[in-house]
C-alpha positions as CSV (number, residue, x, y, z in Angstrom):
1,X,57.3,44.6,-48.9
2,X,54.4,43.3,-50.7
3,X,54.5,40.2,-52.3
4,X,53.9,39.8,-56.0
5,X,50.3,37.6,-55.6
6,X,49.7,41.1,-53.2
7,X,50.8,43.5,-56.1
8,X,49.2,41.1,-58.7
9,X,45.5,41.4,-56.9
10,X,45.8,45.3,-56.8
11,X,46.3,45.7,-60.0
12,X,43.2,42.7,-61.2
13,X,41.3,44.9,-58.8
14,X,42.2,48.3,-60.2
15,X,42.2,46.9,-64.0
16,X,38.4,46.2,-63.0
17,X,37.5,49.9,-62.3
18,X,36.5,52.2,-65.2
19,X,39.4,54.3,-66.7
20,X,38.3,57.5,-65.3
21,X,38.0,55.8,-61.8
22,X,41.3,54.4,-62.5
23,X,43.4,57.0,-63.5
24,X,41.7,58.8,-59.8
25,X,42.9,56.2,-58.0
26,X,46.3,57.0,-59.5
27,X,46.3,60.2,-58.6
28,X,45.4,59.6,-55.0
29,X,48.4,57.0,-54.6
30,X,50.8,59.4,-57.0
31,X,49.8,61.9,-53.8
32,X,49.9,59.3,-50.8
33,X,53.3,58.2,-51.9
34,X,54.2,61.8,-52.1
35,X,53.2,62.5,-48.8
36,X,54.7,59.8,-47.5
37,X,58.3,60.3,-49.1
38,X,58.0,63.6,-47.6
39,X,57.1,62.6,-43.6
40,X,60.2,59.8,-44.5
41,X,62.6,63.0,-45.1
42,X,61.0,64.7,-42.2
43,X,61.7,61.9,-40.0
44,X,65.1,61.7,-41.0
45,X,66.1,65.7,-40.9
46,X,64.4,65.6,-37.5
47,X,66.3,62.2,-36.6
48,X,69.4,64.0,-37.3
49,X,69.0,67.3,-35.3
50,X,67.5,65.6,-32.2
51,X,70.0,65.3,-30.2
52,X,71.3,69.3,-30.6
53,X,67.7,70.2,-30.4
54,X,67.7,68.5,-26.7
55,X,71.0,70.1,-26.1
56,X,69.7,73.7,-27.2
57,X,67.1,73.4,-25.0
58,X,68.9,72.4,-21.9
59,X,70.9,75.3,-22.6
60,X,67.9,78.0,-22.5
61,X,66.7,76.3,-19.5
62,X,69.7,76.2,-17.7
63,X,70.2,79.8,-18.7
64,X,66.6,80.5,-17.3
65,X,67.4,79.0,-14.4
66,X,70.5,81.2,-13.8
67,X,68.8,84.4,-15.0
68,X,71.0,84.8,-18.0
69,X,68.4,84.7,-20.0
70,X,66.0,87.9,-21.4
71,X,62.7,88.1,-22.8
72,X,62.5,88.3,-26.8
73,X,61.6,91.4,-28.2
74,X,59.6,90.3,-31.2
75,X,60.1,93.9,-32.5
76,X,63.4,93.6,-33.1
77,X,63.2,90.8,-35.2
């Protein structure tokens, strides 16, 4: 986490820039933080389902293997 002095010299630095710049550079971190709130959920769905994704696919592939397996008829979907 940032320290304070860190936080403190953003904002000196972004106080600096014109408003219009300002309120851009806003936007652009409203976004980023967005962005990365949204790989954080990601990451954690995905975290959550690993495991019975690897178990799925040792499944298929052991049904491959056997021949139990048939070819997807993207038709019928």
């Amino acid at each position: 986490m940032p320290t304070t002095a860190t936080m403190t010299t953003m904002i000196k630095m972004l106080e600096s820039l014109p408003e219009r710049i300002q309120e851009r550079v806003l936007d652009h971190l409203r976004e980023y933080i967005e962005d990365l709130r949204d790989e954080a959920k990601w990451n954690e769905s995905f975290s959550k389902t690993q495991k019975k994704l690897v178990n799925v696919a040792r499944q298929a592939r052991k049904e491959i293997t056997e021949g139990k397996a048939t070819t997807m008829d993207l038709k019928k979907l």
